[in-house]
mmCIF file as gemmi writes it, N, C-alpha and C atoms, coordinates in Angstrom:
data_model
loop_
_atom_site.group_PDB
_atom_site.id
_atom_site.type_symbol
_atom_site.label_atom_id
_atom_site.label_alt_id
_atom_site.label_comp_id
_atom_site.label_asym_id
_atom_site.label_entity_id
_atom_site.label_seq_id
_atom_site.pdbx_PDB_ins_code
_atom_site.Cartn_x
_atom_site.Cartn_y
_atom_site.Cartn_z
_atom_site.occupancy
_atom_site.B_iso_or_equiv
_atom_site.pdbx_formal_charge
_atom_site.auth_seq_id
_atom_site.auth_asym_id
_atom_site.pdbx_PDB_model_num
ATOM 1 N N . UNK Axp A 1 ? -16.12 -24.581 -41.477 1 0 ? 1 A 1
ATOM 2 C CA . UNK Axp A 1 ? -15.624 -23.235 -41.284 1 0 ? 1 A 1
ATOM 3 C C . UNK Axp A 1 ? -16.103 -22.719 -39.931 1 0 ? 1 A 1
ATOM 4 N N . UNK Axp A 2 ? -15.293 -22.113 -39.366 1 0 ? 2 A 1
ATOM 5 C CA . UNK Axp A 2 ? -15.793 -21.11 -38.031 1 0 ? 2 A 1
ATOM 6 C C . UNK Axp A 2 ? -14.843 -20.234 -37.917 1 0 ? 2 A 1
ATOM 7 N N . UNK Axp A 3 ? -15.557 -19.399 -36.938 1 0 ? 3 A 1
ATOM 8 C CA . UNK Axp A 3 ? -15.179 -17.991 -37.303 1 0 ? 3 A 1
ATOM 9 C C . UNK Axp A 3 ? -14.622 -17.568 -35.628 1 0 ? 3 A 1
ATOM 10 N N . UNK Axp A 4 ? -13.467 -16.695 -35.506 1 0 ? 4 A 1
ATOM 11 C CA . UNK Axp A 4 ? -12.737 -16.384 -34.298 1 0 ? 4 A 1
ATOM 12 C C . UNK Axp A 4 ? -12.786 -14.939 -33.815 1 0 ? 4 A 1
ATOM 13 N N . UNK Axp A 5 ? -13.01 -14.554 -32.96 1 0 ? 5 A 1
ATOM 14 C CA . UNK Axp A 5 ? -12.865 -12.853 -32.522 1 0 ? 5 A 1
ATOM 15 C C . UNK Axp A 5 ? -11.265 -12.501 -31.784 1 0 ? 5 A 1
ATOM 16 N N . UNK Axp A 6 ? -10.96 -11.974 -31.734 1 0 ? 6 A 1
ATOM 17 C CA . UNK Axp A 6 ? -9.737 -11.388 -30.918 1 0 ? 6 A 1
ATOM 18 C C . UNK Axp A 6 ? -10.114 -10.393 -30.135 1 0 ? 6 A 1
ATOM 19 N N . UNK Axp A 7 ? -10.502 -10.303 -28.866 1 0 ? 7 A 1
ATOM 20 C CA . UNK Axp A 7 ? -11.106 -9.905 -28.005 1 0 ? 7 A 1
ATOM 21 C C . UNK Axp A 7 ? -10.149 -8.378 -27.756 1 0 ? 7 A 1
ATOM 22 N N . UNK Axp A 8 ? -9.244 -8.439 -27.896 1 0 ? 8 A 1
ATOM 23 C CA . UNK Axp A 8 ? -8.016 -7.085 -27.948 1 0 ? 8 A 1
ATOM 24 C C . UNK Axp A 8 ? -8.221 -6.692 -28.964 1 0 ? 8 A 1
ATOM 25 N N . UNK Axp A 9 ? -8.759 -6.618 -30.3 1 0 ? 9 A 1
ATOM 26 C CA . UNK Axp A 9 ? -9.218 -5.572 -31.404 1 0 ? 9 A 1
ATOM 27 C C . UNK Axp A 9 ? -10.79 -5.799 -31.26 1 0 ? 9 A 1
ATOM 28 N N . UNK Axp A 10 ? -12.157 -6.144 -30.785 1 0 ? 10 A 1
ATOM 29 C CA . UNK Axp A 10 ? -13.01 -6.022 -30.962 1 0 ? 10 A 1
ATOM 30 C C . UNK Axp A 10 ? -13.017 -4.718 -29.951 1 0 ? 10 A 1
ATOM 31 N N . UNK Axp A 11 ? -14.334 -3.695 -30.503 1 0 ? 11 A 1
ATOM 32 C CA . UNK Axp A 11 ? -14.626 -2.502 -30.248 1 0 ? 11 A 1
ATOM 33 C C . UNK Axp A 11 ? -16.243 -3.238 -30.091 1 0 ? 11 A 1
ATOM 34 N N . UNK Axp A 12 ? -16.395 -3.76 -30.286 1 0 ? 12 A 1
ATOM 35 C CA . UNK Axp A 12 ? -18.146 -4.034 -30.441 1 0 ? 12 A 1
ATOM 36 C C . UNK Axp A 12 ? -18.844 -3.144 -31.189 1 0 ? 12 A 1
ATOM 37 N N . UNK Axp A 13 ? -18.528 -2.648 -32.67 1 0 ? 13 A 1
ATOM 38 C CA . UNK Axp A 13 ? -19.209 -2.074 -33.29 1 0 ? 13 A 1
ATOM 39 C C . UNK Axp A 13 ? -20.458 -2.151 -34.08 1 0 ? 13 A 1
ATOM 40 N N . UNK Axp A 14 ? -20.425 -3.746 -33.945 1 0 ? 14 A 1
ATOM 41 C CA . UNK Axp A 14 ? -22.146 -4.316 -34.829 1 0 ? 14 A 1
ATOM 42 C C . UNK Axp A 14 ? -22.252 -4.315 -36.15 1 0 ? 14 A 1
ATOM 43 N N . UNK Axp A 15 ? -20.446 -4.07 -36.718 1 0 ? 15 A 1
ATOM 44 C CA . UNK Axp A 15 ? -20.75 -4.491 -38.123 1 0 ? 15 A 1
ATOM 45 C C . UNK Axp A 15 ? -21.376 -5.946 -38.47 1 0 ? 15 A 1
ATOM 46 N N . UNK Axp A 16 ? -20.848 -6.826 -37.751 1 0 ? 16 A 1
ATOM 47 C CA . UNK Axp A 16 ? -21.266 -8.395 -37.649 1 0 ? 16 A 1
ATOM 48 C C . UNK Axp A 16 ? -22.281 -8.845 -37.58 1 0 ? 16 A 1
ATOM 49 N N . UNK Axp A 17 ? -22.753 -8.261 -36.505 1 0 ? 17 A 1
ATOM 50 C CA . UNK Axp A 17 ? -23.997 -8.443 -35.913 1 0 ? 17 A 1
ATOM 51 C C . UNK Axp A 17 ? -25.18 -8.057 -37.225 1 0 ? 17 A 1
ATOM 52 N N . UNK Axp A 18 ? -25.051 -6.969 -37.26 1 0 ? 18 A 1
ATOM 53 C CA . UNK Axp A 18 ? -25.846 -6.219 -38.608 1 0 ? 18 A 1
ATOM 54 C C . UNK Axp A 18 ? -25.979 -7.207 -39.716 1 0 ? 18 A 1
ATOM 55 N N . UNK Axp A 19 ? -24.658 -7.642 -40.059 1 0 ? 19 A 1
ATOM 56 C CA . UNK Axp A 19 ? -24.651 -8.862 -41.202 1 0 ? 19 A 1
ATOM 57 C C . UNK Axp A 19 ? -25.272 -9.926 -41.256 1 0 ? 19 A 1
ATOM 58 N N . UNK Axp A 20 ? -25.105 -10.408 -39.62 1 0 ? 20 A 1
ATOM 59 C CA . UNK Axp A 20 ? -25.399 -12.226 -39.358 1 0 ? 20 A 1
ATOM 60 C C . UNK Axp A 20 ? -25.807 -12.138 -38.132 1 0 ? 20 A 1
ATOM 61 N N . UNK Axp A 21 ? -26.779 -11.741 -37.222 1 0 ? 21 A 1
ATOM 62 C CA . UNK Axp A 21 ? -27.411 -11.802 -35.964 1 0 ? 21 A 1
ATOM 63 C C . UNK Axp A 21 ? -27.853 -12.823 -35.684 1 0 ? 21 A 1
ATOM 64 N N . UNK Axp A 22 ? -27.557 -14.154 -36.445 1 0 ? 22 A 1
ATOM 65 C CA . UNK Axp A 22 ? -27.498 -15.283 -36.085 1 0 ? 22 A 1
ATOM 66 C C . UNK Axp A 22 ? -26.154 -15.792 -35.585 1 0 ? 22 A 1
ATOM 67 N N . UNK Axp A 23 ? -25.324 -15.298 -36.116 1 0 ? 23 A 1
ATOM 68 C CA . UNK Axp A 23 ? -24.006 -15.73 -36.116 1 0 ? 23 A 1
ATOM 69 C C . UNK Axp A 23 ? -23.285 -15.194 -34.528 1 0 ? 23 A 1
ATOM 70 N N . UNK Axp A 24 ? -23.327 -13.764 -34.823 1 0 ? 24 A 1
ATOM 71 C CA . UNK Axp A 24 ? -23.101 -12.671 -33.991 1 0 ? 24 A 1
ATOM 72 C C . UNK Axp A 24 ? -23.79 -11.912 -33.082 1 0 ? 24 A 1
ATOM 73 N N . UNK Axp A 25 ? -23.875 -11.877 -31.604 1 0 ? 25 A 1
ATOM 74 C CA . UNK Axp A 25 ? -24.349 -11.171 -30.764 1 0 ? 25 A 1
ATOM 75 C C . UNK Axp A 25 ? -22.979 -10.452 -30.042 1 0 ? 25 A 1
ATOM 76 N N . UNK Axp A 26 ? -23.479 -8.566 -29.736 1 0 ? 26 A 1
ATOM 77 C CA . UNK Axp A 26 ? -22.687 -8.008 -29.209 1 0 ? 26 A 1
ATOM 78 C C . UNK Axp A 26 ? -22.859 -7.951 -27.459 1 0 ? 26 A 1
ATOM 79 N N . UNK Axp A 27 ? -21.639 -8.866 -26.822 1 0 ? 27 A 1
ATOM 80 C CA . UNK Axp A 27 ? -21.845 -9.295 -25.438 1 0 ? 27 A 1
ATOM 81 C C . UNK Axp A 27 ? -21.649 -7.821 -24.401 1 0 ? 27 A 1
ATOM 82 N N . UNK Axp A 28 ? -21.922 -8.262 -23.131 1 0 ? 28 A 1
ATOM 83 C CA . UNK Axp A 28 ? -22.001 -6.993 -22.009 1 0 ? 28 A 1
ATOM 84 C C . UNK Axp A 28 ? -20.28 -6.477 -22.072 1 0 ? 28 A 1
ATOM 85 N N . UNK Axp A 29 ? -19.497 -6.926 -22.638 1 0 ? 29 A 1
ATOM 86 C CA . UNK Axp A 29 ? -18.075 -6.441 -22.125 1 0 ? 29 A 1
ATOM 87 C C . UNK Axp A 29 ? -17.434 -6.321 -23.586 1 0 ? 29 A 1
ATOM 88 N N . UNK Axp A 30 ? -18.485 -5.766 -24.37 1 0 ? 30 A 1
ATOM 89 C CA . UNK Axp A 30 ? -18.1 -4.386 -25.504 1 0 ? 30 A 1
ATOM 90 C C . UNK Axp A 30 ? -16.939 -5.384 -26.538 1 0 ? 30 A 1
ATOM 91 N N . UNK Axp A 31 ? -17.769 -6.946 -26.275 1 0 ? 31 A 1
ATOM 92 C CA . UNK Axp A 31 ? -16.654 -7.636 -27.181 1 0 ? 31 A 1
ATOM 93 C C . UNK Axp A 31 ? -17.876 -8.985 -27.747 1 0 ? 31 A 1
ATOM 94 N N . UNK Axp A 32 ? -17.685 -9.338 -29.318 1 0 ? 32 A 1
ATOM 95 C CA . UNK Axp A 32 ? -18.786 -9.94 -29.674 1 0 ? 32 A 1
ATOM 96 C C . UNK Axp A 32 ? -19.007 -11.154 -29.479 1 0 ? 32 A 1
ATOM 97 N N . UNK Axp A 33 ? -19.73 -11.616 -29.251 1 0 ? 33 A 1
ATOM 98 C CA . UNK Axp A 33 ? -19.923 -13.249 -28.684 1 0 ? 33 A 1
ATOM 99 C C . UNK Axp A 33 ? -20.265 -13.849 -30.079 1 0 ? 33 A 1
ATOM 100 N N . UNK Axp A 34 ? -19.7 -15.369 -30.651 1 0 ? 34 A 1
ATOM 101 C CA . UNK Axp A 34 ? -20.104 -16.149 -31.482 1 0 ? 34 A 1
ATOM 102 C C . UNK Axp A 34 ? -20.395 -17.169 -31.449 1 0 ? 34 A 1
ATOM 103 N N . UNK Axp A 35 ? -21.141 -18.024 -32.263 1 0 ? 35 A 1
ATOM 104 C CA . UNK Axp A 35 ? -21.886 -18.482 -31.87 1 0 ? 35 A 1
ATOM 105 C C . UNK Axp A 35 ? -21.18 -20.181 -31.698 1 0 ? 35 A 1
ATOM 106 N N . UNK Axp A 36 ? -21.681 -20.839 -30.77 1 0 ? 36 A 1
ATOM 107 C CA . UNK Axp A 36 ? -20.842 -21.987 -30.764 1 0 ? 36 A 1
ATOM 108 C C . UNK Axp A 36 ? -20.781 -23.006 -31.77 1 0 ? 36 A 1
ATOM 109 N N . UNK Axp A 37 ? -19.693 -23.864 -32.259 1 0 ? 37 A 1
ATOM 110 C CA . UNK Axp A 37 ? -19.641 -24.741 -33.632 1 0 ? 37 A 1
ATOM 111 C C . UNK Axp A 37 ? -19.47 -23.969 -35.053 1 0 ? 37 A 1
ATOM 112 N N . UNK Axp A 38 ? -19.564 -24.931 -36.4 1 0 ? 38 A 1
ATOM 113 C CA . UNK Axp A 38 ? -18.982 -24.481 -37.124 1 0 ? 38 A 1
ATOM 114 C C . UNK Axp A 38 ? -20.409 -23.706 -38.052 1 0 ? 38 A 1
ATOM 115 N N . UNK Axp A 39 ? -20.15 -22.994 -38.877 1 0 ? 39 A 1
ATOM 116 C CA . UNK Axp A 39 ? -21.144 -21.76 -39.063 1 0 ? 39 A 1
ATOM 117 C C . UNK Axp A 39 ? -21.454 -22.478 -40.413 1 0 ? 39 A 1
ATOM 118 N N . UNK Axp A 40 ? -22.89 -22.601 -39.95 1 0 ? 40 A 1
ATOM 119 C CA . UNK Axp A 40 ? -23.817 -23.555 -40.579 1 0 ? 40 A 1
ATOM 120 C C . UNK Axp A 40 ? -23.866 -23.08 -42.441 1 0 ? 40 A 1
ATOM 121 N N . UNK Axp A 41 ? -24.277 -24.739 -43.314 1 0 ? 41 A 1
ATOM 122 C CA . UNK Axp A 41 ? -24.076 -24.06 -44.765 1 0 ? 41 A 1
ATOM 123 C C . UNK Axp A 41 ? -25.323 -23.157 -45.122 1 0 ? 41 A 1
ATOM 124 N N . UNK Axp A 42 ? -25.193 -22.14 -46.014 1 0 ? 42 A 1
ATOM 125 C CA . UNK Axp A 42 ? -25.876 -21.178 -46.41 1 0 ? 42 A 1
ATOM 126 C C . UNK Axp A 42 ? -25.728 -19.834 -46.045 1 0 ? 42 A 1
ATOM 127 N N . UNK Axp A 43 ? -24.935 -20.11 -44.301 1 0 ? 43 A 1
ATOM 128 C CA . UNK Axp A 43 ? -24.522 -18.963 -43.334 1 0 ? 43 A 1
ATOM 129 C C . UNK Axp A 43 ? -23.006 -18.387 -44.448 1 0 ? 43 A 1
ATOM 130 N N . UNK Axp A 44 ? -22.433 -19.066 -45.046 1 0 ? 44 A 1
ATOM 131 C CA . UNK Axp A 44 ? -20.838 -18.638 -44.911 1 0 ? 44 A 1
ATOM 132 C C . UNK Axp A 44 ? -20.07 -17.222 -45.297 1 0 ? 44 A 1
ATOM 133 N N . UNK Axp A 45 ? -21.456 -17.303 -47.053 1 0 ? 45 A 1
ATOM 134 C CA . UNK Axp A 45 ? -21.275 -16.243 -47.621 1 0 ? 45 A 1
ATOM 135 C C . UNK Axp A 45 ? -21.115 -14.786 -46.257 1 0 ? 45 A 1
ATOM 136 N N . UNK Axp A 46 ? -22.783 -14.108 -45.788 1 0 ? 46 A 1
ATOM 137 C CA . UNK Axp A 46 ? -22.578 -13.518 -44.723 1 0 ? 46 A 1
ATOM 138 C C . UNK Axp A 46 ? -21.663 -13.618 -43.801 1 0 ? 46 A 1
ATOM 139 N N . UNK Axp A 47 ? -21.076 -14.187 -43.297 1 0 ? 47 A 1
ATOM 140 C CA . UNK Axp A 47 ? -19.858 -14.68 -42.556 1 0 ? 47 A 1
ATOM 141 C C . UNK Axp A 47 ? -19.068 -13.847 -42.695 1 0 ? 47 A 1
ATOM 142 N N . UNK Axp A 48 ? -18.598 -14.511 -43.753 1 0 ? 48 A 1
ATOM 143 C CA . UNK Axp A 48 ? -17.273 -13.994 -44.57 1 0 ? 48 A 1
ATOM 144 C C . UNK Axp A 48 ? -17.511 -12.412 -44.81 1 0 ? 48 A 1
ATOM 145 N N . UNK Axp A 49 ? -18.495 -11.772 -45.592 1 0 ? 49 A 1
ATOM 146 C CA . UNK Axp A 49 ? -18.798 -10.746 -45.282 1 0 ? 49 A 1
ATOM 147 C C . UNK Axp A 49 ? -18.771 -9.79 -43.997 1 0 ? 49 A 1
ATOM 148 N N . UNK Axp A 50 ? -18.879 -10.538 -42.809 1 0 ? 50 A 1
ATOM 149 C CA . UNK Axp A 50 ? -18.721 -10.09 -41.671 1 0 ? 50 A 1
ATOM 150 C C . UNK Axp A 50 ? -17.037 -10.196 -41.203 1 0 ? 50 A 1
ATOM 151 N N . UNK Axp A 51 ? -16.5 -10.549 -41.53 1 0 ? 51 A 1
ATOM 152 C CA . UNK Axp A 51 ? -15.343 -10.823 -41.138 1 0 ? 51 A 1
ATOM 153 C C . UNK Axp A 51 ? -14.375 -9.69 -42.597 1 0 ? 51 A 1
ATOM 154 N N . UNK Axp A 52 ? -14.64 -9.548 -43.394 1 0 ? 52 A 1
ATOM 155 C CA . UNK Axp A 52 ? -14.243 -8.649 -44.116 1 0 ? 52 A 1
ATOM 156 C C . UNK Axp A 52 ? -14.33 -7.117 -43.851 1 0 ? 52 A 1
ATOM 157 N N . UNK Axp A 53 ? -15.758 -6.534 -43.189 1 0 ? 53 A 1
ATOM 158 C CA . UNK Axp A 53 ? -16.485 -5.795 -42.544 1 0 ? 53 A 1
ATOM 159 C C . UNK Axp A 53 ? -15.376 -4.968 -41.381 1 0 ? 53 A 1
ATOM 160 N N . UNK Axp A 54 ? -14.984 -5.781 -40.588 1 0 ? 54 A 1
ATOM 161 C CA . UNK Axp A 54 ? -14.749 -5.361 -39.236 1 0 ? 54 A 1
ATOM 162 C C . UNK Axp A 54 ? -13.579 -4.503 -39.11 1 0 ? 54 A 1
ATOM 163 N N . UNK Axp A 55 ? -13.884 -3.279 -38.938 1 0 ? 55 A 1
ATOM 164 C CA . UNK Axp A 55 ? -13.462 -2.257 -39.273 1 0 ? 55 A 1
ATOM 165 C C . UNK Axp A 55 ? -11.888 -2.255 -38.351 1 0 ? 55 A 1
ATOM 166 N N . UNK Axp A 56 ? -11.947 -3.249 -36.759 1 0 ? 56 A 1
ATOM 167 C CA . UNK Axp A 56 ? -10.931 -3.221 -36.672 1 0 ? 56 A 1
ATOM 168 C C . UNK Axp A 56 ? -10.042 -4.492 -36.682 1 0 ? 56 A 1
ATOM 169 N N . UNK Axp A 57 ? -10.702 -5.221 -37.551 1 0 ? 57 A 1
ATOM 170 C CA . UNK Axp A 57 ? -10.382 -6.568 -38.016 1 0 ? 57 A 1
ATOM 171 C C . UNK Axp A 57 ? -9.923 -7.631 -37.181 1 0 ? 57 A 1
ATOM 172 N N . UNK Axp A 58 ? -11.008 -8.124 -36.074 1 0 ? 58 A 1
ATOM 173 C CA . UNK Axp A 58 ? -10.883 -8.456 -35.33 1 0 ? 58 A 1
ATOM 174 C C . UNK Axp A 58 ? -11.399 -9.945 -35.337 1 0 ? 58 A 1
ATOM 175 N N . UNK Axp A 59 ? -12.054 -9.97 -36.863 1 0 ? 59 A 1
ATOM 176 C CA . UNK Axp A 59 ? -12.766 -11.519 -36.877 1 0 ? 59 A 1
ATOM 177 C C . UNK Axp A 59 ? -11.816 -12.227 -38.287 1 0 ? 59 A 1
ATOM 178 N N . UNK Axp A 60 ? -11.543 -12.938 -37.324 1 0 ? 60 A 1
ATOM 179 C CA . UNK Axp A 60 ? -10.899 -14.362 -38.762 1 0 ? 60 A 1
ATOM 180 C C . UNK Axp A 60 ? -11.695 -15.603 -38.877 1 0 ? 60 A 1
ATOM 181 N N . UNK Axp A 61 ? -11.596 -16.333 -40.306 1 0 ? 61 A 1
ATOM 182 C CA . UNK Axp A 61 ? -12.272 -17.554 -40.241 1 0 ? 61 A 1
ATOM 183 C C . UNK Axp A 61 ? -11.121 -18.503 -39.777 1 0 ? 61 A 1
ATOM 184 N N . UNK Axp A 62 ? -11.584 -19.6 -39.722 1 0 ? 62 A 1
ATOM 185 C CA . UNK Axp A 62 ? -10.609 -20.629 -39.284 1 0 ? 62 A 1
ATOM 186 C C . UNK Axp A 62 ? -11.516 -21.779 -39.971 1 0 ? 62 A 1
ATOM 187 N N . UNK Axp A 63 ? -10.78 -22.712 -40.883 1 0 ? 63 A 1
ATOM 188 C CA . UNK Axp A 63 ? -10.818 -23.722 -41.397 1 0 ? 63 A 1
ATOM 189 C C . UNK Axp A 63 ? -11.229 -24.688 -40.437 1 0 ? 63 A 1
């Protein structure tokens, strides 16, 4: 599993980040940086949570 941003709906609001600050860091250009490769097991639950979260739904998983 890994997870995708769409850089045209991220606001950088830190719902993500808040969730999984492993996963998610909010970068200098107000759009969230993730983390490289596929999002390690134990991570997914939070993940997914983060990607449910995003208020302007800007994170998808990708198989």
């Amino acid at each position: 599993m890994r997870v995708k941003v769409d850089p045209d709906l991220c606001e950088a609001n830190g719902f993500c980040e808040s969730i999984a600050a492993d996963i998610f860091e909010l970068g200098d250009e107000d759009v969230v940086q993730i983390a490289d490769g596929p999002v390690p097991p134990g991570r997914e639950i939070d993940v997914r949570a983060a990607v449910e979260q995003c208020p302007r739904a800007a994170l998808r998983i990708v198989d």
